[in-house]
C-alpha angles and dihedrals in degrees: 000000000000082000095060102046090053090060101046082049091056093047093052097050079055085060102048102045089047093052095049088054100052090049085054087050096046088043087041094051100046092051102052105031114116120231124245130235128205149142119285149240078006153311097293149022142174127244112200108199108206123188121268083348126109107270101188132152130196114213106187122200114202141197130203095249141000122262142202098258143040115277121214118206139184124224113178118188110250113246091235084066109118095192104096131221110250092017105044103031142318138236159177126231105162117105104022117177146162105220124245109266078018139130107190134038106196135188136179141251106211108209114226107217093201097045101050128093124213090233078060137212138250126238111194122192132201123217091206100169142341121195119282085331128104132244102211117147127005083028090141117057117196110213113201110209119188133160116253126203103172112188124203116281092242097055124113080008125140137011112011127183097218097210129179125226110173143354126080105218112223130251089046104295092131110190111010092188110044154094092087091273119192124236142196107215119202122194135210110176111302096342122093129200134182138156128239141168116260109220101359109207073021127064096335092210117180105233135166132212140206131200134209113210105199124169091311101325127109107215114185144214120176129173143157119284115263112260103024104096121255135291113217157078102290099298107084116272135351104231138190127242134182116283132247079271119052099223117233154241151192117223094204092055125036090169087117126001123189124220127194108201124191099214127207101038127167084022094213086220094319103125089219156078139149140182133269140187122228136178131203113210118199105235 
């Protein structure tokens, strides 16, 4: 029995000085750890640069928990980066700091209308260093930068007289646009659909086309109707693309819209395509 008890005594002793010491590393290790900085939400974002219009983004730089006093931090642009300082955007990267009791220290990308390019351009920032706090993961954010025209959502909407104005498809077809057909165009945002008939007289294809309305250019996809079989030369359907030359419009006046159509692509084994001119008549 006195043998027993010694040992549970001794056990017990164990317990209590591991689990002293664990309580001296848990307290050890919350009062020395060092906080971490990084980009948030996350690593990217997209700045869309409108015309006359704000074009502002909010890049926000965060640490793990707030401390007593202001933190200063230093982001530096990548040179991988293709926007440019002074066309794409400006900004500002002097003074930098994460407030004192906050979380986040923010600062802004300015879009520049007349610099920016509808295939767009990357920003890419660099967290170098925030004050006695480490920049582990997410320390590099991508800014995509692009150049926005939206157009009201009733423009290029309706009834539509598809008319032809030049191109002679090949094998015959003649005129693969034509016969003034009437369309119902639908909108959604800057995108435009509408179905027509390919080769009327012809092949009288059910086809439908979408157009791209970007900062004054028309850029166009056309393909067969689902469910209706395939048009071609042994490789699916032919399709339409946009031409050498986007076509154009006015956003202050949808009463005719040109659209220049690169036919025949894909070929679908074809061997073939041309362009044709289209315009598109309010009704």
């Amino acid at each position: 029995m006195k043998k027993i008890l010694k040992i549970s005594l001794v056990l017990l002793t164990f317990i209590g000085f591991v689990s002293c010491d664990s309580t001296d590393d848990d307290t050890s290790y919350l009062d020395n750890r060092t906080p971490v900085a990084y980009f948030v939400p996350g690593n990217s974002g997209t700045l869309l640069v409108e015309e006359e219009a704000p074009a502002v983004y909010t890049v926000t730089v965060g640490i793990s928990e707030a401390q007593a006093t202001d933190r200063s931090y230093v982001v530096s642009v990548d040179p991988s980066s293709t926007a440019q300082s002074g066309v794409d955007y400006s900004i500002n990267l002097s003074n930098l700091v994460i407030p004192a009791g906050s979380v986040v220290g923010t600062f802004t990308v300015t879009g520049i209308y007349a610099g920016t390019t509808l295939a767009g351009s990357s920003l890419k920032l660099n967290l170098d260093s925030v004050e006695e706090t480490s920049v582990l993961a997410r320390s590099q954010f991508n800014l995509s930068i692009f150049r926005s025209c939206p157009v009201d959502s009733d423009f290029l909407t309706g009834s539509y007289m598809m008319q032809q104005i030049s191109g002679t498809a090949p094998f015959g077809i003649g005129s693969a646009f034509g016969g003034n057909q009437i369309v119902d165009i639908t909108a959604d945002a800057n995108t435009r659909t509408f179905n027509y008939v390919y080769a009327p007289g012809s092949f009288d294809s059910p086809y439908f086309m979408t157009l791209d309305l970007i900062c004054g250019n028309v850029f166009v996809s056309g393909t067969i109707q689902p469910g209706n079989g395939t048009l071609g030369c042994g490789n699916g359907s032919i399709g339409q693309s946009t031409g050498s030359t986007p076509g154009a419009y006015d956003s202050a006046d949808d009463s005719e819209v040109t659209v220049n159509i690169l036919d025949f692509e894909p070929d679908s084994g074809c061997a073939t395509n041309y362009e044709a001119v289209i315009k598109l008549i309010k009704q």
